[in-house]
Each structure stands twice: as structure tokens, then as C-alpha cells.
C-alpha positions as CSV (number, residue, x, y, z in Angstrom):
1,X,0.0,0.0,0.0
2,X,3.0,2.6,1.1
3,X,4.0,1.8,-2.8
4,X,0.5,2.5,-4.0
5,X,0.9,5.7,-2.3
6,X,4.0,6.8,-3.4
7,X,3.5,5.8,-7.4
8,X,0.5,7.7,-6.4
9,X,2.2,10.9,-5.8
10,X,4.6,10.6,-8.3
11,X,1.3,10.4,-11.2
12,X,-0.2,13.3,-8.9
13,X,2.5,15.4,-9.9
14,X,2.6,14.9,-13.3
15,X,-0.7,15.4,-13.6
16,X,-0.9,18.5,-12.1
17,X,1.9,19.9,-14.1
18,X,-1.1,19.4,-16.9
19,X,-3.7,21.0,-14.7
20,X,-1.3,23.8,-14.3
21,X,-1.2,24.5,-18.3
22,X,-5.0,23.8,-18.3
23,X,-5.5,26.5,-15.4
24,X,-3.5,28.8,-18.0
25,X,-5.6,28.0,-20.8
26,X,-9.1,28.2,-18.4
27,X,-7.6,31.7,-17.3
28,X,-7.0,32.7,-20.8
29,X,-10.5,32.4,-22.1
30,X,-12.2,34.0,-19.1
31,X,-9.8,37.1,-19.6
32,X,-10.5,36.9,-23.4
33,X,-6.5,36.8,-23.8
34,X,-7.6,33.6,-26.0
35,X,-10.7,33.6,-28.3
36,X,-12.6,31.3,-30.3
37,X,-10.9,31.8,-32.9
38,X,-7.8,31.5,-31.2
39,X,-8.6,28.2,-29.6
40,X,-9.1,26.7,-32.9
41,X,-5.9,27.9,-34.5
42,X,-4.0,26.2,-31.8
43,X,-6.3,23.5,-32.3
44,X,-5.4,23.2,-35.8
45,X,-1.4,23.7,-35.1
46,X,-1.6,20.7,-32.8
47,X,-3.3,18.5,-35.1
48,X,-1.4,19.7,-38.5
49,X,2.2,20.2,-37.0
50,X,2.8,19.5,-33.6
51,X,1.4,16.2,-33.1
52,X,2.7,14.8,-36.2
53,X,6.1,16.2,-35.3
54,X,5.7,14.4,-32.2
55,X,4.7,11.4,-33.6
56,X,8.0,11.1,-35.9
57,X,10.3,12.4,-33.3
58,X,9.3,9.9,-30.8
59,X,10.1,6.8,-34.1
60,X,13.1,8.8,-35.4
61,X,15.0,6.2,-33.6
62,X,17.2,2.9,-34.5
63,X,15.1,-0.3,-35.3
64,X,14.9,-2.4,-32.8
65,X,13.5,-5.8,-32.6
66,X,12.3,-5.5,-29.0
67,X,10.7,-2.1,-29.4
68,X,9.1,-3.2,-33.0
69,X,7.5,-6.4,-30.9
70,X,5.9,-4.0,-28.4
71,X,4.7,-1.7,-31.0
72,X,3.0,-4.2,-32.9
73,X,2.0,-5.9,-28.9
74,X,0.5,-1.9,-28.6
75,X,-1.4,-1.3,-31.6
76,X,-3.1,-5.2,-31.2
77,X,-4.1,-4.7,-27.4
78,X,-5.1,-0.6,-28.0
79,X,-7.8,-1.8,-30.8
80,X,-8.9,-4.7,-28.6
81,X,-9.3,-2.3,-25.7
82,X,-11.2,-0.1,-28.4
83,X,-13.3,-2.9,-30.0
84,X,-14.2,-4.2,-26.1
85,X,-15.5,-1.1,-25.4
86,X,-17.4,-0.3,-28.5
87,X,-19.0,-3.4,-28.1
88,X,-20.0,-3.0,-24.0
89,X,-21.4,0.8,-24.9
90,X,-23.3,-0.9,-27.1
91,X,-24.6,-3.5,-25.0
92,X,-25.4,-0.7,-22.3
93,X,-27.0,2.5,-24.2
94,X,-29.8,1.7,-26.0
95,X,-33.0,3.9,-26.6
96,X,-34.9,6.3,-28.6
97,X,-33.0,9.2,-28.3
98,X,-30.3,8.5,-31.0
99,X,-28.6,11.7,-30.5
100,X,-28.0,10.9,-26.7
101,X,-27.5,7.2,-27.5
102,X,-24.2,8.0,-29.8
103,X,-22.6,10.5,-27.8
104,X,-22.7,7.7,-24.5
105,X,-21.2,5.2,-26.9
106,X,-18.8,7.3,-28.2
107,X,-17.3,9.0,-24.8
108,X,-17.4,5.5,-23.6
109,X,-14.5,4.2,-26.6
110,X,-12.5,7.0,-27.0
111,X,-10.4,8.7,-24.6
112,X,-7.7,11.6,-25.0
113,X,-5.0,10.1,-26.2
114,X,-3.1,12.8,-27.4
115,X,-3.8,15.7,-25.6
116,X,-3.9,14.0,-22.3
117,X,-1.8,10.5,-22.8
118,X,1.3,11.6,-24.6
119,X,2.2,14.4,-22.0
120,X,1.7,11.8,-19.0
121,X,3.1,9.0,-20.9
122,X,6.4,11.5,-22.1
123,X,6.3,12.6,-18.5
124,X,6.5,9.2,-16.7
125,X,8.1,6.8,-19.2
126,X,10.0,10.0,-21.3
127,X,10.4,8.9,-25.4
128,X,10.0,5.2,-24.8
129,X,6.5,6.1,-23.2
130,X,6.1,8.9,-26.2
131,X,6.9,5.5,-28.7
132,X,4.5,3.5,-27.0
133,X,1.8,6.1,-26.7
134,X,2.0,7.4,-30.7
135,X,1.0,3.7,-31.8
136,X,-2.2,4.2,-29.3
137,X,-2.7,7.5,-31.3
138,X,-2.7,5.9,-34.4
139,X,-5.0,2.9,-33.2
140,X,-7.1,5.9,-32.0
141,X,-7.4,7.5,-35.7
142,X,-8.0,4.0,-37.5
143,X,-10.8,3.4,-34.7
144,X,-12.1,7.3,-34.7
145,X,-12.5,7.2,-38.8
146,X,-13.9,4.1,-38.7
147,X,-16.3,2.8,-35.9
148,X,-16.1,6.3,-34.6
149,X,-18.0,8.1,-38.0
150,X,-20.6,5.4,-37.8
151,X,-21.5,5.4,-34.3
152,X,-22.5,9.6,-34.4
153,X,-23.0,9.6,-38.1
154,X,-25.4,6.9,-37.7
155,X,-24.1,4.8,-40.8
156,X,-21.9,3.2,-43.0
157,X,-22.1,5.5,-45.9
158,X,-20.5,8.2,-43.6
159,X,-17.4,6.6,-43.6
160,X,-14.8,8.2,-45.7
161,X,-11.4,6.0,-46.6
162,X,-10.1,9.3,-47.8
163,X,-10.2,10.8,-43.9
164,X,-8.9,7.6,-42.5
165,X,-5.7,7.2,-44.6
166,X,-5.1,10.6,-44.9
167,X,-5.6,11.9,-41.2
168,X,-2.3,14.1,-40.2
169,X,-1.7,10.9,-37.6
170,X,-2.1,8.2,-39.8
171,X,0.5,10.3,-41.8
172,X,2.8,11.0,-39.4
173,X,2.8,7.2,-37.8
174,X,3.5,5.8,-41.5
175,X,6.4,8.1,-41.7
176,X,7.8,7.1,-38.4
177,X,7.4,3.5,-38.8
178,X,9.2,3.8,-42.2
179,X,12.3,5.8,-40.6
180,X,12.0,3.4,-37.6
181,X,12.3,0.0,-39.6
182,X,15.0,1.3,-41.9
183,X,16.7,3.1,-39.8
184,X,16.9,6.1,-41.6
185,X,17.9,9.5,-40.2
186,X,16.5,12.9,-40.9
187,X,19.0,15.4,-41.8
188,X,19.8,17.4,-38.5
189,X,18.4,20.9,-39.4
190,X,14.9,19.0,-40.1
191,X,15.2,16.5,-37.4
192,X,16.1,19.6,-34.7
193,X,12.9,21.4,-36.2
194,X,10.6,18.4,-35.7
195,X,12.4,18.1,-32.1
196,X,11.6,21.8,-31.3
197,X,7.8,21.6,-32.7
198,X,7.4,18.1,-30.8
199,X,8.2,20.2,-27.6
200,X,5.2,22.4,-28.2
201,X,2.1,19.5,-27.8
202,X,2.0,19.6,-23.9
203,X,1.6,23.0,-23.1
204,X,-0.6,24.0,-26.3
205,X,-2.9,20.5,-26.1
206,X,-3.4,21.4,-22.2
207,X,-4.1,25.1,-23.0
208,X,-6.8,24.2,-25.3
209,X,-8.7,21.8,-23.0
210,X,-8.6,24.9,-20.6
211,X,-9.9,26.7,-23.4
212,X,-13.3,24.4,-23.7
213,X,-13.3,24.0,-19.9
214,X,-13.8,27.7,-19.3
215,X,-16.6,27.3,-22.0
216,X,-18.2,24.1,-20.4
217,X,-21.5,24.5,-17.5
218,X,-20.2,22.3,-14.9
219,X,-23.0,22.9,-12.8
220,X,-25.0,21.5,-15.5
221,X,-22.7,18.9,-15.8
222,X,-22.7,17.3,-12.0
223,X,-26.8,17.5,-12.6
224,X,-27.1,15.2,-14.8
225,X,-26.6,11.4,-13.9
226,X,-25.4,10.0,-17.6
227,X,-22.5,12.1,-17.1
228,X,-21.7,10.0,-14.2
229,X,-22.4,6.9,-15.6
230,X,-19.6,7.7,-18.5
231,X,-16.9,9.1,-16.1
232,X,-17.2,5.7,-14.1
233,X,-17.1,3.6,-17.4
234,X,-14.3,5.7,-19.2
235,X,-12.2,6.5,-16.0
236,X,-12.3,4.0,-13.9
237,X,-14.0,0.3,-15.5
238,X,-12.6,0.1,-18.6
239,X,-8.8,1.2,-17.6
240,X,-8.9,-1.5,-14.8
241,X,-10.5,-4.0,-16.9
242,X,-7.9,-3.5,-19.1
243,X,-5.0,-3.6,-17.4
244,X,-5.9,-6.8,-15.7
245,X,-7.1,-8.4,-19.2
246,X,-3.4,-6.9,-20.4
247,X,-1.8,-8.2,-17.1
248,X,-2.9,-11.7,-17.0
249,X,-1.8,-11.7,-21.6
250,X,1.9,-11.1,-19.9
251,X,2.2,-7.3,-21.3
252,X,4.4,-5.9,-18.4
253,X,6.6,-2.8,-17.9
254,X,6.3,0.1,-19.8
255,X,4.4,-0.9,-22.5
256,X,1.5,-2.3,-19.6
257,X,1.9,1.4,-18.3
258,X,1.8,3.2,-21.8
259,X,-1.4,1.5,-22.4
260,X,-2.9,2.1,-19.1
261,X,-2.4,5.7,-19.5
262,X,-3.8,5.9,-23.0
263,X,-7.0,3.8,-21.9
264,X,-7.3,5.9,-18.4
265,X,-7.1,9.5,-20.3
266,X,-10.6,11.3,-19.8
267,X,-13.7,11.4,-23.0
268,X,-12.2,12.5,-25.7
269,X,-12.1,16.1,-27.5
270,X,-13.1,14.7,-30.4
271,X,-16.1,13.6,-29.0
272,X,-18.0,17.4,-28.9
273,X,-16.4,17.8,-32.5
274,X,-18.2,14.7,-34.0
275,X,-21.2,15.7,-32.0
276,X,-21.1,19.0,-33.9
277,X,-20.8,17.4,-37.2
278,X,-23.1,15.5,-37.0
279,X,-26.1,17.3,-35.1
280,X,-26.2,15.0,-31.5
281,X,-26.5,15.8,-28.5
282,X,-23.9,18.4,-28.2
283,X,-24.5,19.8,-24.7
284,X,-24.2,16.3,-23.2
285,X,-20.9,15.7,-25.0
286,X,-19.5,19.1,-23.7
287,X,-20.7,18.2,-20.2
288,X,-18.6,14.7,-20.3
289,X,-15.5,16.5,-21.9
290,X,-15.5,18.8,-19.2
291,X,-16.3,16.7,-16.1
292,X,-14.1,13.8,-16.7
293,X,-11.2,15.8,-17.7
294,X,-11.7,17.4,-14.3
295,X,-11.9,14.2,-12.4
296,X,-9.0,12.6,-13.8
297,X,-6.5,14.0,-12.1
298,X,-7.6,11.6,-9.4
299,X,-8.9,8.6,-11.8
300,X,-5.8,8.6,-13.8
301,X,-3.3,9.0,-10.6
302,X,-4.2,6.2,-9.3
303,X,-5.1,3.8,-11.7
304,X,-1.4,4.4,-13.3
305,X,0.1,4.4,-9.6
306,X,-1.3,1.1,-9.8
307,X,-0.4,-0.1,-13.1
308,X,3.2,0.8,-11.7
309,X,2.9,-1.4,-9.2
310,X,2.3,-4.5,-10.9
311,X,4.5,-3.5,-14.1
């Protein structure tokens, strides 16, 4: 338990170094320092640039037959946690109100994998945990532009190949990989750019959440029940369940914790933009984004303390 405690701590502090850039961004749209508009600029720097700098910066290394098993061991049990979930969300939310129906499904599957996964994964585990954690973001995107688009569009015929191959982090992982398995080397002026841009995806990701927090009704938020229901499921039953299912399979060490961390991360961002797009329940989806982001800096302490501890 005194191990518990300390891992504990150790996670605490991590995660509150991302509160802390979260407070900034919260601070910056209540004193109008950052706008709408602003918000989605950064928004579109993180996804266009900085995250696919990140991406190839973290697989701009030598191959390595170790590290190429556990990527492979990462993207197979990432989709497996996905799949697991898609199918218990389905098994749970059922009803006449589609538009609520999809946005519970949804926030139940996908967490924030890159705004809040990679900065506590780089954080704890440093560019090993930054590896591990780009291969979740790219079982993330195949997932998102696949299962994802059906479950709020509401059908097959939503689906676009196009978005799915083409997707900045589906780009930027099939770069990676190739410089990864050949061990090729990007010329130093490019690769120290990539390095310097990479650098930029904690404090501008965190900033952003801050951004939509400040825009969020909590109190609205801790009214309705099916909020709860979802922050228990995302933050709590599905990052356990998996990392006993991925425990008792033998994954250990950091690849156990990377995934833990990617599973653990709150409802995903992604999940108000989809709702947008495709006219559900928009408010709800807010309301989730907002209140499990909050509570994770509990949830996600100690559910990777203890992923630490059996690792």
C-alpha cells in the first residue's frame, strides 16, 4: 500500500503539471487573452504540426527488434481495448433518443490520447512512453474514422477511406514506422525542427482543454446522472478492466503502463467535435468533456500508480 501511495504521488505530480497548463488555458479564455478563434488555430497547429512532429520524433530512432515487438503488442491490445468497449457501450445504451445514444457510446471508446496521454506517458516513461503512446494515437485514428463516423453519423455510408488514410496521424505514424524499420535519419536541421515543434504538444494541447473547460456549465454537468455513468465507465472500469485483461496476456513494464495511461485518459475532445458534425447531443458531449477531464487527475493517478505497481 505505502508503494500504492508513493507511485500515487509521483502520477499526482505529473498530472498536475497538466492541470497547471490547463488553469493557464481556463484563465485565458475568461480574460479573453484567447478567443474562439484563437482556440481553434491552436487546435489546428496541434493536429497539423505538432502532433505529427511528435509522432515522428518519438520513431526517429534505431530499429529495434524489442521495441518493434511491443509496437506491434501496442497497436493489437489498443484496438482490442477499443473494440471491447465499443461493443460493451453498445450493449449498455440503448433507446430512442439516438442523438444521446451515440454521444454515451462514443465518450465510452474513445479517450484523449493525445492531448492528455502523450504528455503523462512522455512525462512518466520519457520517449519510450512517447513510442508507446503514438502507436495508441494511431489505433485511436483507425478506430475514430472508422467505428467512430458510424457510431455519431449513424451509418456506413458516412465513412470516408479518404479521412482515414489521410488523417495528419495516420500520416505521421506511416512516416515514423518507415524511418523506424530502416533506420533512416532525418538530416539534422529537419530533425532539430521536428524536435523543437514536438516540444510544443504539452503545453498548447493542455491550453486548449482549458480553453473548452472555461466554455463548459459544470454545474449542468454534476446534474445530470449519464455524465456520471460515463466518467465511471471511461475513468475507472474500462482502464482497470484493461489492465488486468493486459496483465494476465503477460504485457508488463512500460508498454503495460503506456497503455494504461492511454486507456485511463478522460472522454475524448473529439467527441463534442463529432457531435457538432453530426447534429447530436452536443451539450451532453460538452458536459462529459469537461467533467471527466476534471476528475482525472484523481482517476488517472491512481489507476497508473497502480499499473506501476504490478509492471
Amino acid at each position: 500500500m505505502t508503494q500504492f501511495f508513493i507511485n500515487f504521488s509521483t502520477v499526482f505530480v505529473q498530472v498536475l503539471v497538466l492541470f497547471i497548463f490547463i488553469g493557464c488555458g481556463f484563465v485565458g479564455a475568461k480574460k479573453k487573452f484567447i478567443t474562439a478563434e484563437g482556440s481553434k488555430v491552436m487546435s489546428d497547429v496541434i493536429l497539423f504540426f505538432v502532433t505529427p512532429c511528435l509522432i515522428i520524433n518519438s520513431l526517429n530512432i534505431e530499429f529495434d527488434k524489442a521495441k518493434f515487438k511491443g509496437l506491434i503488442i501496442c497497436l493489437v491490445s489498443f484496438m482490442a481495448i477499443q473494440i471491447i468497449a465499443a461493443i460493451l457501450s453498445s450493449l449498455l445504451f440503448r433507446g430512442d433518443d439516438k442523438k444521446t445514444v451515440r454521444i454515451l457510446r462514443f465518450a465510452t471508446v474513445f479517450s484523449n490520447v493525445g492531448y492528455m496521454g502523450i504528455p503523462l506517458q512522455k512525462a512518466l516513461l520519457g520517449d519510450e512512453g512517447v513510442f508507446y503512446g503514438s502507436v495508441c494515437v494511431a489505433a485511436f485514428n483507425i478506430f475514430v474514422w472508422t467505428y467512430g463516423v458510424v457510431c455519431q453519423g449513424g451509418g456506413l455510408k458516412k465513412m470516408s477511406a479518404r479521412s482515414l488514410v489521410l488523417n495528419p496521424g495516420i500520416i505521421a505514424v506511416t512516416i515514423g514506422i518507415v524511418l523506424f524499420v530502416f533506420s533512416l535519419k532525418l538530416p539534422l536541421p529537419l530533425a532539430s525542427s521536428i524536435e523543437g515543434m514536438a516540444a510544443l504538444n504539452t503545453p498548447l494541447a493542455m491550453m486548449v482543454i482549458g480553453f473548452n473547460l472555461a466554455g463548459s456549465n459544470i454545474i449542468s454537468a454534476l446534474k445530470d446522472k449519464k455524465v456520471y455513468i460515463i466518467s465511471i465507465l471511461r475513468l475507472i472500469i474500462i482502464p482497470v478492466t484493461a489492465m488486468l485483461g493486459l496483465y494476465l496476456c503477460g504485457i508488463r513494464g512500460n508498454i503495460l503502463i503506456s497503455l494504461v495511461v492511454a486507456a485511463s485518459a478522460p472522454a475524448a475532445a473529439v467527441t463534442t467535435v463529432f457531435s457538432v458534425k453530426y447534429e447530436n447531443n452536443t451539450e451532453l458531449s460538452v458536459n462529459i468533456v469537461a467533467f471527466s477531464t476534471l476528475i482525472s487527475i484523481i482517476t488517472m493517478s491512481a489507476v497508473v500508480a497502480l499499473s506501476q505497481m504490478i509492471s
